[in-house]
C-alpha positions as CSV (number, residue, x, y, z in Angstrom):
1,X,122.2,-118.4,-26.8
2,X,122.9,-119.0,-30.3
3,X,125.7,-120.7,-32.3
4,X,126.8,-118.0,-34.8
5,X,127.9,-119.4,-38.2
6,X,131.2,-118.5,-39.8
7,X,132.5,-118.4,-43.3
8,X,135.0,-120.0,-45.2
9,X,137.9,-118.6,-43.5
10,X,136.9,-119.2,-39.9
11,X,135.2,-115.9,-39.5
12,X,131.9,-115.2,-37.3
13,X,129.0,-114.1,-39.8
14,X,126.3,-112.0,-38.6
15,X,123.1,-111.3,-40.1
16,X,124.1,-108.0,-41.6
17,X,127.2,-109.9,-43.6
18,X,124.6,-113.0,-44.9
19,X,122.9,-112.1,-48.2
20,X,120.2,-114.0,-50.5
21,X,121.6,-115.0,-53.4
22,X,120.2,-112.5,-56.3
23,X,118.1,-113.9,-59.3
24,X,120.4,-113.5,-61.4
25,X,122.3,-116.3,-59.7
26,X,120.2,-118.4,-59.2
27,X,119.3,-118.8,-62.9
28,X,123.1,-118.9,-64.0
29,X,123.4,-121.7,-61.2
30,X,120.2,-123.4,-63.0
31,X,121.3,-122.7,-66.6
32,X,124.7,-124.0,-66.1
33,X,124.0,-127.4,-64.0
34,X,120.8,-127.6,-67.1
35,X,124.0,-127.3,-69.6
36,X,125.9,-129.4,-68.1
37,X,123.6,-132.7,-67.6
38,X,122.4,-132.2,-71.1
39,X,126.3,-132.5,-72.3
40,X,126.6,-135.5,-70.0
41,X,123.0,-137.3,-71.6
42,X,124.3,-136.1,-74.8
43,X,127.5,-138.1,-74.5
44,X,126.3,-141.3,-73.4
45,X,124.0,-141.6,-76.1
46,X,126.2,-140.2,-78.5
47,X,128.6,-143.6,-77.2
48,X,125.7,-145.3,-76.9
49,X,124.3,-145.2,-80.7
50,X,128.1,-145.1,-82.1
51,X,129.5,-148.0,-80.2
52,X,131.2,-151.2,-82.1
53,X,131.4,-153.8,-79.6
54,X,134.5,-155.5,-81.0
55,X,136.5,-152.3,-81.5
56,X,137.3,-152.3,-77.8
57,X,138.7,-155.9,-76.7
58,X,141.2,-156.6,-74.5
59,X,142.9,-159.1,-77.4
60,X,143.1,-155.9,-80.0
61,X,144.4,-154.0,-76.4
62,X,147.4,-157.0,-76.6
63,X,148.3,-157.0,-79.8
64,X,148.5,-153.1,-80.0
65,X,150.9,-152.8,-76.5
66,X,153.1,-155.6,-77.9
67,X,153.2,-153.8,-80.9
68,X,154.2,-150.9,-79.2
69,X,157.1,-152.7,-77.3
70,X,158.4,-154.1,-80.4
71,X,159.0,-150.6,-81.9
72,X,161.2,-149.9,-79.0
């Protein structure tokens, strides 16, 4: 005897109630994870070839927040 398999919400699935994902789906599902790691690469290099390495130093961080409480 076989364990049946249920859905999200506790129900038992049967065969009739499984369907294949259509290929239409499965090339949105490709194109969209493809989009999305090619914004991710795109950013890090983007930080990469733009980044000052004394812009962001914890002593500028300082100076800023005690400026900051000073104001108030």
């Amino acid at each position: 005897m076989s364990n049946p398999g249920f859905d999200a919400f506790g129900e038992p699935m049967t065969a009739e109630s499984v369907r294949t994902p259509g290929r239409a789906s499965s090339w949105l599902l490709r194109a969209g994870t493809s989009a999305f790691w090619l914004l991710v690469a795109g950013i890090v290099i983007a930080r990469a070839a733009y980044f000052e390495a004394g812009v962001f130093n914890f002593d500028r961080a300082v100076a800023w927040a005690q400026g900051l409480f000073a104001a108030l």
